[in-house]
N, C-alpha and C positions, 0 to 999 in steps of 0.2 A: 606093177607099181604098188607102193605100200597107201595102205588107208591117208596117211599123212600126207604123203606125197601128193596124193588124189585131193585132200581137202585142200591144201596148198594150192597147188593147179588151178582147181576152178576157182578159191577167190580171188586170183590174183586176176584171172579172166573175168569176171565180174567186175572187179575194181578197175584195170582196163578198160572196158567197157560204159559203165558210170563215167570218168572223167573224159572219156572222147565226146559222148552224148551232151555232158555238161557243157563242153568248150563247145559243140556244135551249137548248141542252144543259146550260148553267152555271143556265139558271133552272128547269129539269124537276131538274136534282140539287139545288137549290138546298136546307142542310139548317135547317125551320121548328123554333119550338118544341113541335109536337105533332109530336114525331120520338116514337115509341112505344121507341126500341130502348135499353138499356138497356148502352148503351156510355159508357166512361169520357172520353170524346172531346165526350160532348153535354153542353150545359149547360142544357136545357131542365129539364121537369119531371120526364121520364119517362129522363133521363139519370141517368148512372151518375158523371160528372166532379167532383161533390160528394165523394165517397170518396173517389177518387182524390189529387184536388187534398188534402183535409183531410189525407191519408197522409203526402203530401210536404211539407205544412206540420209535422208531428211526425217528419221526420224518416227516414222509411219512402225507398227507392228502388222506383219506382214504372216498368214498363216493359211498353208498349203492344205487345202480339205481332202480327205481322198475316202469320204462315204457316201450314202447315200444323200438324197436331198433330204428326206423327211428327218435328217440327224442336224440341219443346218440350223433348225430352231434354237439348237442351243448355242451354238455362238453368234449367231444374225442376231438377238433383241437387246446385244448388251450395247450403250451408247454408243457415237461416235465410230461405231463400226459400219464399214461399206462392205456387202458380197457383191462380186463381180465375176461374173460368167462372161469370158472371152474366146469366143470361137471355137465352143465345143468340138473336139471330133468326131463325138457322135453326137448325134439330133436329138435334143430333149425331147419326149416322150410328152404326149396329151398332158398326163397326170403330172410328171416332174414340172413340163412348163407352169402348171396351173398349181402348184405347191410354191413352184421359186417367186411366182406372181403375189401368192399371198404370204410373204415370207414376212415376218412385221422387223424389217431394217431396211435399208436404201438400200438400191440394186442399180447394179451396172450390169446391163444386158450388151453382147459385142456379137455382132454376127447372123449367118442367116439361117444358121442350125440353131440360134436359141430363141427363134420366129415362135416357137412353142409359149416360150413366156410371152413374149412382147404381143401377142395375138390377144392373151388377157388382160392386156394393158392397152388398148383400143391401135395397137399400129401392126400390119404385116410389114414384111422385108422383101423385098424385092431385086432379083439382080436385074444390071444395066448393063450397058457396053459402056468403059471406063470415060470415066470426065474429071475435069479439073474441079477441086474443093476449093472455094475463095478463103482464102487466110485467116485465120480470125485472128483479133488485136493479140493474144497469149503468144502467138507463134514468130512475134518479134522481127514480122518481113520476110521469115523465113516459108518458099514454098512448100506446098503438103503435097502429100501420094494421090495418085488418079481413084476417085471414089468406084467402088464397081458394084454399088447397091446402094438403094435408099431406101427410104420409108412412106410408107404410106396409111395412113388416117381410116378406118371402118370407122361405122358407123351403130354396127351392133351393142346392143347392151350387154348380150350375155353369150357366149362360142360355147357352144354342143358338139364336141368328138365324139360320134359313133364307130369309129375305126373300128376298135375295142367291141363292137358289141357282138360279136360273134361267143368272146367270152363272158359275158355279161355284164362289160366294163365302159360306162357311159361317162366321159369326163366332161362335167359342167363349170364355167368357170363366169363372173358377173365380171363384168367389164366397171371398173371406178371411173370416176370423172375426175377429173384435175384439176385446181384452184387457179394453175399458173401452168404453159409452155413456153419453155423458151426453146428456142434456135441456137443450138450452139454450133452445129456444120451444116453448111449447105453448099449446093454443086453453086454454078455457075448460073445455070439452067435455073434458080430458085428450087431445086430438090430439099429437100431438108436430109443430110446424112446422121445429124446428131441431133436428139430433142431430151432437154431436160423438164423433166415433170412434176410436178409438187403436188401434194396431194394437203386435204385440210385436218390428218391427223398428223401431219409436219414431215411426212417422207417421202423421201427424193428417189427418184427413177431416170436413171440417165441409159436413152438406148442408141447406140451409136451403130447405126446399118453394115458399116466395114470395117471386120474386125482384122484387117491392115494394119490400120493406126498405129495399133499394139504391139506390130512387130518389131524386132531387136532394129530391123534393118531400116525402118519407116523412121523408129525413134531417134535413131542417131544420124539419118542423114536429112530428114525434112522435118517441121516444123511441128511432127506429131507430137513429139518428145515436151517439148513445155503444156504442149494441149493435154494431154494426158495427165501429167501429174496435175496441174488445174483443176484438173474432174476429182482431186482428192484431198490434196491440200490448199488451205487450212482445214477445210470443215472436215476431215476424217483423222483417228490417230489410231485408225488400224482398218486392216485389210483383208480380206478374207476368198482367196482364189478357189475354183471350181477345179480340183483336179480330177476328179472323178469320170469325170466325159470324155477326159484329156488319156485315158485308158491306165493311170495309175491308181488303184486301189489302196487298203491298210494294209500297212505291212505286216505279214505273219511269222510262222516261225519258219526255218528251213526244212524240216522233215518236212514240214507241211505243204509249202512252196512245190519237194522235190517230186512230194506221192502225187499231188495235182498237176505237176508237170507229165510225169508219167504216164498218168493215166490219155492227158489230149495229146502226145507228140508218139508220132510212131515209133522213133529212136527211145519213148521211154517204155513204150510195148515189146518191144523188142527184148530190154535188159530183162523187164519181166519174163517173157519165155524162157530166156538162156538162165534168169537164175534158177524156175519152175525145173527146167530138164535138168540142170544143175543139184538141185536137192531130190529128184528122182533117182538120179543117176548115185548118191552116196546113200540114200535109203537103199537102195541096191544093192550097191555094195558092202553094207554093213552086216546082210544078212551068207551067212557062210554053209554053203552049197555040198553036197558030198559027204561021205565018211569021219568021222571023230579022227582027228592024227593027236597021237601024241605029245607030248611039250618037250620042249626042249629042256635039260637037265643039267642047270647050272648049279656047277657045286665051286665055293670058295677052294681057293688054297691053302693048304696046312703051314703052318708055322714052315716043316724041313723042307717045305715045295718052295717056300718064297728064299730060304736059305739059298737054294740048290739052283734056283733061278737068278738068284744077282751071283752067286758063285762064276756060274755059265760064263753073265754078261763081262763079268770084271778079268774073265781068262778070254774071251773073245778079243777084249779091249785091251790086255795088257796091260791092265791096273794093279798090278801085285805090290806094287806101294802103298797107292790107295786101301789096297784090302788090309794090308798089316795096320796102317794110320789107324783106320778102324779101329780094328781090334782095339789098340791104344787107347782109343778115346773111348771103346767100352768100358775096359777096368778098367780106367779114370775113375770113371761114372758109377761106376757100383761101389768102389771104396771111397767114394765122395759122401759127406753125412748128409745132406740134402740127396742123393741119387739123384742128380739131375745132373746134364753136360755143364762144362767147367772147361771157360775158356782159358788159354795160355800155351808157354810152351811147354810141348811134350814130352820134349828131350831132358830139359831142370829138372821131370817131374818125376821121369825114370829116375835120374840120378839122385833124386830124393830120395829112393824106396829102400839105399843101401842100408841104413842104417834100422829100420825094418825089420830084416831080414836074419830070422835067427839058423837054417842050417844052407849047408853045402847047398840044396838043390837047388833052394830057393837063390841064392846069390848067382849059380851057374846059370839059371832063367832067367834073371835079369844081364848080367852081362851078354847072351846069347839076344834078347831081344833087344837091348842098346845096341848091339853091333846092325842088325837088319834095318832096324829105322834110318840106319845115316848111311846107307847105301840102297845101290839100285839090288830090287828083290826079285829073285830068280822062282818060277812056280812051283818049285819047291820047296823053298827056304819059306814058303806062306802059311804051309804045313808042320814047318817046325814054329813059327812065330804064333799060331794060335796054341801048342803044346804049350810052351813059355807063358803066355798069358794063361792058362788053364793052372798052368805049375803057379803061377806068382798069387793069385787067385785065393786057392789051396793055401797059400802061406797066410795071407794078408786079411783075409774075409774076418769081419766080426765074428766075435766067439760068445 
């Protein structure tokens, strides 16, 4: 097989193998509607995209976060902005909880994986076996979803996480006190599901135990839907979602995407080996093995080679009109004062040259070669027809 061939080959197998890996990996991420995460990105049932979108239809500026916590400072302290962390799918960490707690803008905490916050805002989260939510005046008669966690009140001033301290990481967090609670959900039972908090530098803490509420499916079929937007308008005219817990990050470039893909999925381990033996395998081949051979020894064809070569084809093919035409349209072309082809007919053009023509041979050449052009030409007669041209030639050539 030639070098080419070989380079061909493997990247067509390489690129083969890239887009099989790629489609395998677009359909393993592929996101269904029993996606459980309660992001504002999903439109299933168990999404969050329901608020969001309804926000932006009233007029709210709604803005999907996807860094760290400690980058929230810059969009949390501008007015009228609420963050709100809805049912992480991953558990806020000691430190993030105790960051998004002193975040200086209102926070809507939803759920019992962001207990990390709400723990420095004096309430744990608790699950329950499910119970009826009594209605609040927002929900218009309309019943709510069965709560399956509530809240409950500590008493500490100040939560010390040692988890952490294996690495030498002690998360200390002061518990504030609140000017005002109100009760905005509660079971049946007098549980408290949802508590709004006011604090006396004027910020609002709203933590609502079951981050249900929020779902696509809670919102449009029970009474959560008017509760929800309540928690934001009027008093907010922008919004600010947690997606980062939600496992969407910033987005980067594609190479970048494709080399980090690579490196964690076995299918991109894989392409690396075969491209690996792949470029072993033509460094190998590139080096040439054995005794010096010779080159091969291409030489051009001479002017009488390329003659002798369409002569061949035009008697294989039984073009002996063809070949006289020729000739014709050569010395055309030579006693033309431009010497370039000159198109028309070639018969007028003959019968032009009589008058030309000052002896016997020269006239005997031309009526000899007018006779061959206006009939069929025999492989012989192609040999008197370039004499003629040769003869007329001789007569007619600049002097």
């Amino acid at each position: 097989m030639r070098p080419r061939a070989e380079v061909a080959v493997g990247a067509g197998i390489l690129v083969a193998l890239g887009i099989g890996a790629a489609a395998l990996g677009s359909r393993r991420a592929r996101v269904t509607d029993t996606d459980p995460r309660r992001s504002s990105y999903l439109s299933g049932p168990s999404g969050a995209r329901g608020f969001a979108d309804a926000l932006e239809l009233i007029g709210v500026r709604v803005t999907r976060h996807r860094r760290a916590v400690e980058s929230l400072d810059t969009v949390a302290g501008r007015d009228s902005t609420l963050v709100a962390v809805l049912g992480p799918s991953t558990r806020l960490t000691p430190l993030e909880g105790a960051r998004v707690a002193e975040l200086p803008a209102d926070l809507l905490l939803a759920g019992e994986r962001a207990e990390a916050a709400a723990i420095c805002l004096g309430y744990r989260i608790n699950g329950r076996p499910p119970t009826d939510i009594l209605p609040p005046a927002s929900a218009g008669g309309a019943g709510m979803p069965r709560a399956r966690a509530e809240l409950v009140r500590h008493l500490a001033g100040s939560i010390t996480d040692s988890s952490g301290a294996a690495d030498g990481a002690t998360v200390t967090c002061t518990v504030p006190r609140p000017i005002a609670v109100d009760t905005l959900l509660r079971t049946r039972g007098d549980r408290p599901v949802a508590l709004g908090l006011t604090y006396e530098d004027g910020r609002r803490v709203v933590l609502v135990a079951d981050d249900r509420l929020f779902a696509n499916r809670a919102l449009r079929t029970t009474g959560a839907g008017p509760f929800a937007l309540r928690l934001v308008v009027p008093r907010y005219a922008a919004v600010v979602f947690d997606e980062l817990h939600h496992g969407y990050q910033a987005s980067g470039s594609l190479a970048g995407e494709t080399l980090d893909w690579s490196l964690r999925s076995p299918w991109g381990w894989a392409v690396w080996q075969v491209a690996l033996v792949g470029l072993v395998g033509l460094l190998a081949g590139g080096i040439r093995f054995g005794p010096v051979r010779s080159a091969i020894e291409r030489r051009r064809r001479s002017p009488l080679e390329h003659v002798r070569a369409l002569a061949t084809a035009l008697a294989a093919a039984r073009g002996h009109d063809v070949a006289v035409r020729l000739m014709v349209q050569g010395l055309r072309r030579r006693l033309s004062r431009s010497g370039r082809a000159v198109r028309g007919d070639s018969d007028a053009w003959l019968e032009g040259l009589g008058p030309s023509l000052q002896s016997e041979r020269g006239r005997a050449a031309l009526a000899e070669l007018t006779t061959l052009t206006r009939r069929p030409t025999r492989a012989d007669e192609v040999l008197e027809a370039a004499n003629a041209v040769e003869t007329l030639w001789e007569e007619l050539k600049p002097r």
